[in-house]
C-alpha positions, 0 to 999 in steps of 0.5 A, spaced: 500 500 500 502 507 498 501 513 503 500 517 496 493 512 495 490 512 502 490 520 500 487 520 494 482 516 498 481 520 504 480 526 499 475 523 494 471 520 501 471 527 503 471 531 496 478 535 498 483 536 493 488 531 495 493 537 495 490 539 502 492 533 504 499 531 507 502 525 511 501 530 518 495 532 517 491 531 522 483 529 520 479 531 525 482 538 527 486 539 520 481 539 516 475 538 521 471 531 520 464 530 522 461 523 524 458 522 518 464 523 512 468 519 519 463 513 516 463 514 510 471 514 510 471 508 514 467 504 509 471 506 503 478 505 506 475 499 509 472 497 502 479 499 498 485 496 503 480 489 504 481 491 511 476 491 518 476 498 520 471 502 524 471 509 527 474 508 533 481 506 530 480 512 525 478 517 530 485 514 534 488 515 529 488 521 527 493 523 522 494 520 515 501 517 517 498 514 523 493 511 519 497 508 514 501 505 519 494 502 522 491 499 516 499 495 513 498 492 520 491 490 519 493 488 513 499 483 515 494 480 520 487 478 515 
């Protein structure tokens, strides 16, 4: 999995330019994500990456760095 894919994804799940996004960005005080893009995020990385995600691990993560790191750690168990 590349990081620059996870922020393609991140930016079309919440129609941003993928420009605005950086590994660092912080998803919930960057760039403010509601409850509602949180899940529709959740279902597309989810769907994508074949991997379980919810919520939770999302919002704990917060960062795109962080996030990718989560989801190859996901990945290497199913």
């Amino acid at each position: 999995m590349e990081q620059q894919k996870l922020i393609e994804i991140i930016a079309k799940s919440l129609n941003i330019p993928s420009g605005e996004i950086a590994a660092t960005t912080s998803l919930s005080h960057e760039i403010g994500v509601d409850s509602i893009e949180m899940v529709t995020l959740c279902r597309n990385l989810t769907k994508t990456f074949n991997c379980n995600l919810n919520v939770a691990e999302i919002k704990e993560a917060d960062t795109v760095e962080k996030l990718f790191m989560y989801i190859e750690e996901k990945q290497k168990v199913s």
